[in-house]
C-alpha angles and dihedrals in degrees: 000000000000114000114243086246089060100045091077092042119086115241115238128194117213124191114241132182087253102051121289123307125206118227120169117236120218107221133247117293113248134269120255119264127197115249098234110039094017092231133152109289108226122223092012117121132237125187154167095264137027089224087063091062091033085056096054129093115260082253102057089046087057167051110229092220129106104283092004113173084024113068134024130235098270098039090046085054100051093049089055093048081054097051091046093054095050096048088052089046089240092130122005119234095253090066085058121104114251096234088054093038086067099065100029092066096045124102093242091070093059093069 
C-alpha cells in the first residue's frame, strides 16, 4: 500500500542493470500568482524542484521593482494611482478596497 505522501506524486520506471525500478516524482512547483487578480507573475521562476529556485541569486527570483514577484503590472499600477490619490487628498483611505488597502499603506509603496 502506497503512503499518503506517494498517492499525489506520479510513478516513474527507470531501467537498471539489474531489470527496471519504480520511484515516484513530485511535480513541478507552481507558477506565481498576483495577490490581487491571481494572474501569471512575469519574470518570476517555477521549477522541479524548490532547491533549483533556493539555489538562485535575489535577482533571478525577482523582479527588483516595488512588490516584485507580488503583484503584477496592472495591479502594481493601480495601487500607486491610489496612493497617489490619498496623499493629495483626492480619496481617503476608507473608500479603498481592502485588497488594495493593503498595499497602499505598506512601506514598500513609498518607494
Amino acid at each position: 500500500m502506497t503512503s499518503p505522501g506517494q498517492k499525489t506524486k506520479k510513478k516513474k520506471k527507470r531501467r537498471i542493470p539489474s531489470g527496471s525500478r519504480e520511484y515516484y516524482v513530485r511535480g513541478k512547483t507552481g507558477k506565481r500568482s498576483c495577490a490581487i487578480c491571481k494572474g501569471q507573475l512575469h519574470g518570476v521562476p517555477h521549477g522541479k524542484k524548490v532547491a533549483e529556485i533556493s539555489g538562485m541569486s535575489k535577482t533571478e527570483k525577482r523582479p527588483s521593482v516595488p512588490f516584485g514577484g507580488v503583484l503584477c503590472t496592472k495591479c502594481r499600477r493601480q495601487v500607486f494611482e491610489e496612493k497617489a490619490k490619498v496623499e493629495n487628498g483626492l480619496k481617503k483611505a476608507e473608500d479603498l478596497d481592502l485588497v488594495i488597502k493593503k498595499f497602499v499603506e505598506s512601506k514598500e509603496a513609498s518607494k
